[in-house]
C-alpha positions in Angstrom: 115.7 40.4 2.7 115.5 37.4 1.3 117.4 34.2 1.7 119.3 34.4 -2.0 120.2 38.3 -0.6 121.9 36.8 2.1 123.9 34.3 1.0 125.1 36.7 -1.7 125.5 39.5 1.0 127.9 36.8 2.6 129.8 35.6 -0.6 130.3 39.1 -1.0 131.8 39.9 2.8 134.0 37.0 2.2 135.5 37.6 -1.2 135.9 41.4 -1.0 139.2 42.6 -2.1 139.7 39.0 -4.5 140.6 40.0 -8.0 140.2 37.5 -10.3 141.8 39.4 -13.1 145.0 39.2 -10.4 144.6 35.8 -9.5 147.7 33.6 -10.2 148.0 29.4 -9.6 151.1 29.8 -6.9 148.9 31.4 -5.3 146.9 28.3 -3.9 148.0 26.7 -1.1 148.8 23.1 -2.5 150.4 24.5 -5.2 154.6 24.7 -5.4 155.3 26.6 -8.5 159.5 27.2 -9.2 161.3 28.7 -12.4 158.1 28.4 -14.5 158.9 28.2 -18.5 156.9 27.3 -21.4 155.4 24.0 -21.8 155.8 22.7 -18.2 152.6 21.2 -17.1 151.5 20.7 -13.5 151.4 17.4 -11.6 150.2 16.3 -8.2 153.4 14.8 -6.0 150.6 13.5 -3.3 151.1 17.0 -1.2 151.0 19.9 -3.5 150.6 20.4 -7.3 153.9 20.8 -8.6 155.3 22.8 -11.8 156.8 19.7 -14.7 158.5 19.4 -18.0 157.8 16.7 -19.7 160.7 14.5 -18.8 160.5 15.7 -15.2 156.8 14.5 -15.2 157.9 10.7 -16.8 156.3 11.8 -20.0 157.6 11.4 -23.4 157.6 13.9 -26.2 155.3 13.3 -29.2 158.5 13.6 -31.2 160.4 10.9 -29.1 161.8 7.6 -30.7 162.9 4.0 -29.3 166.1 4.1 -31.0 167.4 1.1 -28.4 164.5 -1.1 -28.9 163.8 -3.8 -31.2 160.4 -3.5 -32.8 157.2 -5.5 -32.3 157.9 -8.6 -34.7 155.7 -11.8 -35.0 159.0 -14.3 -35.6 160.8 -12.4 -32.5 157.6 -12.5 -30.5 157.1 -16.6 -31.1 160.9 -17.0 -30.2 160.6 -15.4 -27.1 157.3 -17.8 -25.8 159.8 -20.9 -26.7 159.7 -23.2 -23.6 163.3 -24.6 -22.8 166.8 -23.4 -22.6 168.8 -25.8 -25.1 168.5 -25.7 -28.4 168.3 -25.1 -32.0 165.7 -22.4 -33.3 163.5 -24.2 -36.4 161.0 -22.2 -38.4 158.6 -24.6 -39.3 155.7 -22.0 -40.7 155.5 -18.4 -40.8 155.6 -17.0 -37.4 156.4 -20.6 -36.1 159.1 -21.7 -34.1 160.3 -24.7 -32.4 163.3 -25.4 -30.2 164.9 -28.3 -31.5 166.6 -30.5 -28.5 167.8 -33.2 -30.6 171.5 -34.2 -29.2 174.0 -33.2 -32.1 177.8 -34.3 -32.0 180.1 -32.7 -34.0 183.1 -34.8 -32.7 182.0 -38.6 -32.3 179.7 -39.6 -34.9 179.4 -43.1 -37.2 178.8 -44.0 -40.5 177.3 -46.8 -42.3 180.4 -47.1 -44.5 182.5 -49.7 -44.9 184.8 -50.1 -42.1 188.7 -49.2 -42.2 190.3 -52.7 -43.0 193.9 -52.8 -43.6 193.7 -55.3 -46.7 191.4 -52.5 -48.3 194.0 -49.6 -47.5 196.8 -51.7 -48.9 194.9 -52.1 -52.3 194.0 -48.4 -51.8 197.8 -47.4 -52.0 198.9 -50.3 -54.6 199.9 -48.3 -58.3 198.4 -49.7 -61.4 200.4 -50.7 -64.0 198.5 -50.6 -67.9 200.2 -53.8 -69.8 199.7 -53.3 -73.2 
């Protein structure tokens, strides 16, 4: 007998009564298969392979969309790499943003007018009288 015979006499002796056409996954021993349905897939939980839908597995369907978030825009994308906190957004090229920090006061501010003189606002309120 040769060498090949043997080992295959052996495989044999070991496998006997191992059906392949019988053979079903839960029936490995680091496999947990429960309530099996269409279109679950397997995934390894770091013990056992494990039966999955899609959402159970942290996998989204091709079909899925990203109703909630704000697509990938070069303007929004230069606006969020802005350094500072305080500030007025300026488009100064396409895709280009500054913050502007320039100190703006909407209450206290001057004027190079004339200043309020009380001689002037008299003359202001005086009514002209046309002689003819």
């Amino acid at each position: 007998m040769s060498v090949t015979d043997i080992l295959l006499a052996e495989i044999a002796k070991n496998i006997s009564g191992l059906s392949l056409a019988n053979h079903k996954l839960q029936d490995h021993i680091d496999t947990t298969i429960t309530s099996i349905a269409a279109g679950e897939l397997l995934k390894w939980n770091g013990t056992a392979w494990t039966n999955n839908t899609l959402a159970e597995a942290g996998i989204a369907a091709a079909s899925h969309v990203h109703s909630s978030y704000q697509p990938l825009d070069a303007d929004l994308t230069a606006i969020v790499g802005l350094a500072g906190t305080v500030g007025f957004l300026k488009k100064t090229a396409a895709n280009t943003w500054t913050l502007d920090t320039t100190t703006y006061s909407p209450t206290t501010h001057t004027h190079n007018y004339q200043p309020l003189d009380a001689d002037l606002t008299a003359i202001v309120g005086l009514t002209i009288t046309v002689l003819r």
